[in-house]
MARDREN-606570 format. One line per field, with one value per residue (C-alpha): residue in three letters; z negated, x, y negated; residue number from 1. Coordinates in steps of 0.02 Angstrom, whole numbers, plus 32768, in hexadecimal, padded with zeros to 4 digits. Layout:
REM MARDREN-606570
residu: (ALA, ...) $
z: (Z, ...) $
x: (X, ...) $
y: (Y, ...) $
num: (NUM, ...) $
//
This chain:
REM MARDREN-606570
residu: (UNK, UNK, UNK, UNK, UNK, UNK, UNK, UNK, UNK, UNK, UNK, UNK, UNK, UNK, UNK, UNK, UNK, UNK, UNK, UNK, UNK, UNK, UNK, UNK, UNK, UNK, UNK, UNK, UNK, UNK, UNK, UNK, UNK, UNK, UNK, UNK, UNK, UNK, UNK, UNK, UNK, UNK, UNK, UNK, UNK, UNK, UNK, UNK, UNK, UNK, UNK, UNK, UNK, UNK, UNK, UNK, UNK, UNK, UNK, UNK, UNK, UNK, UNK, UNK, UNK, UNK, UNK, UNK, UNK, UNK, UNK, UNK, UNK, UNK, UNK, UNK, UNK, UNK, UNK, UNK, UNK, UNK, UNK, UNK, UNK, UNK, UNK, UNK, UNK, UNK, UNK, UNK, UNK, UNK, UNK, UNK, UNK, UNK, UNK, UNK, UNK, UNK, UNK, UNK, UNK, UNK, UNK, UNK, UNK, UNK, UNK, UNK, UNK, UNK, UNK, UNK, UNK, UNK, UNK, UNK, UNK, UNK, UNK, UNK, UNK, UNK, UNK, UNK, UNK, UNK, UNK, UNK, UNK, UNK, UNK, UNK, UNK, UNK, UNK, UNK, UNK, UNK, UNK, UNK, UNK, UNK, UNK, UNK, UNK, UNK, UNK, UNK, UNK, UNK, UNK, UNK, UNK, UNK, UNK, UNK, UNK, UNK, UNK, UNK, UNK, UNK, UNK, UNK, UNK, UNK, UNK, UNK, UNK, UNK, UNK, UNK, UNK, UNK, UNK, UNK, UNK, UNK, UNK, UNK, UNK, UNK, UNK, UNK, UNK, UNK, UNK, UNK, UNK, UNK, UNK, UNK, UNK, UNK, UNK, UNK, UNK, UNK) $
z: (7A33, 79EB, 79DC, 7A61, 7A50, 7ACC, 7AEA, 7B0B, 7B86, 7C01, 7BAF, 7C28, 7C3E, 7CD3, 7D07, 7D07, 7DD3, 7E71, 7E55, 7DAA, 7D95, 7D0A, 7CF5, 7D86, 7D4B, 7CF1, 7CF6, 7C65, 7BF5, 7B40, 7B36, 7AC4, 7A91, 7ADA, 7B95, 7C04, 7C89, 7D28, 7D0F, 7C6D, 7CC9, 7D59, 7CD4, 7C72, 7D19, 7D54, 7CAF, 7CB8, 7D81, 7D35, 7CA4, 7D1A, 7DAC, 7D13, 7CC1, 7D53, 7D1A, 7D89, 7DC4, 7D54, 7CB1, 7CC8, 7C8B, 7CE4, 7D02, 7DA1, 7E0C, 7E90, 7E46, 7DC4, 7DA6, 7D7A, 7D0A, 7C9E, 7C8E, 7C50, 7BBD, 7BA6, 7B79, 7B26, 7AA7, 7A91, 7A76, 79FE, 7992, 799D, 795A, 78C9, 789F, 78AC, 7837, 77C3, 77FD, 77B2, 781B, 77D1, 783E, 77D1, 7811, 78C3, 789D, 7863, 78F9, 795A, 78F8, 7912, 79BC, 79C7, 7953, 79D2, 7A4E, 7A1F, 7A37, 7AFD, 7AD8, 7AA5, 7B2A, 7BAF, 7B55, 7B65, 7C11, 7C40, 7C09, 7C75, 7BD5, 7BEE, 7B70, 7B14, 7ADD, 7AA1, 79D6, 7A1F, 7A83, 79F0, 7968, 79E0, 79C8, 7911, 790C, 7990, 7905, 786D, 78E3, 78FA, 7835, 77FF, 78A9, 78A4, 7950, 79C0, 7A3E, 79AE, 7980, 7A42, 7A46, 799C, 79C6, 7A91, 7A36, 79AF, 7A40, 7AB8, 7A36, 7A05, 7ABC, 7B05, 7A73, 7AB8, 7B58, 7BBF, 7C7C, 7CE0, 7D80, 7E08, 7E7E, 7DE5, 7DB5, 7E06, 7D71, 7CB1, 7C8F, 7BE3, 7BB4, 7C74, 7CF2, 7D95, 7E25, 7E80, 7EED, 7F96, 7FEB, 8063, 7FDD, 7F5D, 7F4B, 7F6C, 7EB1, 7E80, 7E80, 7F24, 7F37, 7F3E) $
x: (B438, B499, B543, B58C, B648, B642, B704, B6E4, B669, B70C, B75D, B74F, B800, B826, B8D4, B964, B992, B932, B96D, B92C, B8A2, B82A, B7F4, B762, B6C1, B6F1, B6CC, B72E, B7AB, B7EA, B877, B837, B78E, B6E9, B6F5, B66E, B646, B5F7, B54B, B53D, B575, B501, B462, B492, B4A7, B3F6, B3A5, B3F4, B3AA, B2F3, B306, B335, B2BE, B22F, B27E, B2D1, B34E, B37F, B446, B481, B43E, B4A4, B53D, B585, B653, B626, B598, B5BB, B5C5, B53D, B59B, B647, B5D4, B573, B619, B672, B5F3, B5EE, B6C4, B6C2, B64D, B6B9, B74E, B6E0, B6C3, B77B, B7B3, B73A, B76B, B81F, B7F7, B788, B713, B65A, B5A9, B509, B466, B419, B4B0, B47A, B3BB, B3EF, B446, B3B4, B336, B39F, B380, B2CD, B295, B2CF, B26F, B208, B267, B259, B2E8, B35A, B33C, B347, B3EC, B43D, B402, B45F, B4E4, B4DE, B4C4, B438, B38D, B3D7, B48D, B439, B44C, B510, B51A, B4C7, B549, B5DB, B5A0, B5A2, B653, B6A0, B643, B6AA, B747, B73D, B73F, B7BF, B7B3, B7E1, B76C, B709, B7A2, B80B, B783, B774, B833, B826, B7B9, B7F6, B8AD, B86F, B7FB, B89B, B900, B87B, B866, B934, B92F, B89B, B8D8, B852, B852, B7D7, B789, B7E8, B72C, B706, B7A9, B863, B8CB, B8CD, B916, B907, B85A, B80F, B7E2, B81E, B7C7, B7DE, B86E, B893, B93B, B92D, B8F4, B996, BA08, BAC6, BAE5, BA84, BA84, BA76, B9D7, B9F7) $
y: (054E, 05DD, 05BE, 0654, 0676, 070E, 070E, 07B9, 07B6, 079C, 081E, 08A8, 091F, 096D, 09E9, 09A4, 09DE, 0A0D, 0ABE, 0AC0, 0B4E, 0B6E, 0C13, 0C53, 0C17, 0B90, 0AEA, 0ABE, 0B0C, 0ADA, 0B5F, 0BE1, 0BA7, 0BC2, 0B87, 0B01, 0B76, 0B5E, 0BA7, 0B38, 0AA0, 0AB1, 0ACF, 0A3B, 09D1, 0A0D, 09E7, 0930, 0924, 094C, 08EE, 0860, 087B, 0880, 07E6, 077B, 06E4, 0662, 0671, 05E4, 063F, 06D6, 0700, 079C, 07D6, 07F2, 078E, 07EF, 088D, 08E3, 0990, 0920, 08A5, 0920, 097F, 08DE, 08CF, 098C, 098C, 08D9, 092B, 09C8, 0949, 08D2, 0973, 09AC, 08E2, 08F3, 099D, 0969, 08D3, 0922, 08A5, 0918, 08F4, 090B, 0937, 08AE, 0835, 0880, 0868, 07A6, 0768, 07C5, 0772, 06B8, 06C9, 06FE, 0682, 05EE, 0646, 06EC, 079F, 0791, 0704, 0784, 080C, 0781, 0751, 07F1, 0808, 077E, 07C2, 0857, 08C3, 0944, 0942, 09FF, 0988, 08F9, 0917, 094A, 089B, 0843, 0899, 086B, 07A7, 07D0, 0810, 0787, 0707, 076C, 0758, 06B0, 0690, 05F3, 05A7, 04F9, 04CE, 0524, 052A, 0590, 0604, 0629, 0648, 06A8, 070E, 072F, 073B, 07DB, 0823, 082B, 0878, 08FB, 0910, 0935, 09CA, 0A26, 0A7E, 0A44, 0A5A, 0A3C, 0A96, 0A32, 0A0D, 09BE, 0950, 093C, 090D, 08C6, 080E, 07BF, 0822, 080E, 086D, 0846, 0855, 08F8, 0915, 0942, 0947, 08C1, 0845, 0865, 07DE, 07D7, 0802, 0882, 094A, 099A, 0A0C, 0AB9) $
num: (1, 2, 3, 4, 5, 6, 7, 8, 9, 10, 11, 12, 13, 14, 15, 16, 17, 18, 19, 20, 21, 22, 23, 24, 25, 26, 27, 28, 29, 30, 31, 32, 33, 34, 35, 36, 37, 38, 39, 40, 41, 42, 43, 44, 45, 46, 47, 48, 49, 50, 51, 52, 53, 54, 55, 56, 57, 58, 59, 60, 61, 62, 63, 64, 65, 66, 67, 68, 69, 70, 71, 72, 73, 74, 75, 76, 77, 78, 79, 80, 81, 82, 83, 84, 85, 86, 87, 88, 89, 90, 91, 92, 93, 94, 95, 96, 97, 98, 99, 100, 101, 102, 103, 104, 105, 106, 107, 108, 109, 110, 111, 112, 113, 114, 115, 116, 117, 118, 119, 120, 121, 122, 123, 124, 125, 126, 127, 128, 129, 130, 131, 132, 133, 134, 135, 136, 137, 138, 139, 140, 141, 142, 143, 144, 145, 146, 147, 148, 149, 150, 151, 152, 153, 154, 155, 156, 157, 158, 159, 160, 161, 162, 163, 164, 165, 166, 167, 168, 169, 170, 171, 172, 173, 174, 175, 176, 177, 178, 179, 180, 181, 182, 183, 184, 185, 186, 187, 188, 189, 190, 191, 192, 193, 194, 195, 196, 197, 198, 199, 200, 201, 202) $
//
């Protein structure tokens, strides 16, 4: 089986408060590049629900943020891809479609090319951001170059997605996430379920 390092699958960022806003209509917000707004977060989360209901996977083979949450799942993969472009941009780590095409064509050929579309379904990444899902496995593989182990290239690449991430600005709609911690996204917050030591809401 492919070898799936997918630190950034969990890597989903969130604001940093409960009175944190982005801007109205946004889902997400990167500070002064293009936004994930609403409307494009609620196609992308219907196109994964059809893509699913036409391709069902049992509960065990999916790996989603959010189990109990679609919209905060597909958005997950939606922002870890904007931060795994950000890292190799920041690195001068360089893609090729035909480096895409490869790790698509790894995939199908232990299975056919329905083994890659039910591969990034499980995911919770929608049929139209596949090549971006399969070029974000690409770049976390460039990341994790040197690694002594498969437990360091995890932590290498987790630690240079982290970094990449805490220097884009990104806040996230509060329905869909209640605070960022070490490159995840907290569950979202309510006052009655904050804890003695954190920020009051507002």
């Amino acid at each position: 089986m492919i070898r799936k390092i997918l630190v950034v699958a969990a890597l989903t960022l969130g604001a940093t408060a409960c009175g944190d806003q982005t801007r109205m209509g946004a889902a997400a917000t990167f500070g002064d590049v293009p936004r994930i707004s609403e409307a494009e977060l609620s196609d992308a989360v219907t196109e994964w629900r059809d893509s699913y209901r036409a391709n069902p996977l049992p509960a065990q083979q999916l790996t989603l943020a959010d189990p109990e949450s679609t919209p905060r799942s597909v958005l997950s993969r939606l922002i870890a891809m904007r931060v795994s472009e950000k890292a190799a941009r920041d690195r001068g780590i360089v893609v090729t479609s035909a480096q895409v095409d490869g790790f698509i064509d790894k995939v199908a050929r232990e299975g056919g090319r329905n083994l890659f579309d039910l591969f990034t379904i499980s995911f919770g990444v929608p049929p139209s951001h596949s090549r971006e899902f399969a070029r974000m496995i690409v770049v976390e593989e460039r990341l994790a170059t040197g690694a002594s182990s498969g437990a360091a290239a995890n932590e290498q690449v987790h630690q240079a997605l982290t970094q990449t991430a805490q220097k884009m600005d990104i806040k996230v709609n509060p329905r869909y996430g209640g605070g960022y911690a070490d490159g995840l996204l907290r569950p979202v917050r309510t006052c009655l379920s904050l804890m003695e030591n954190e920020e009051p809401c507002v």
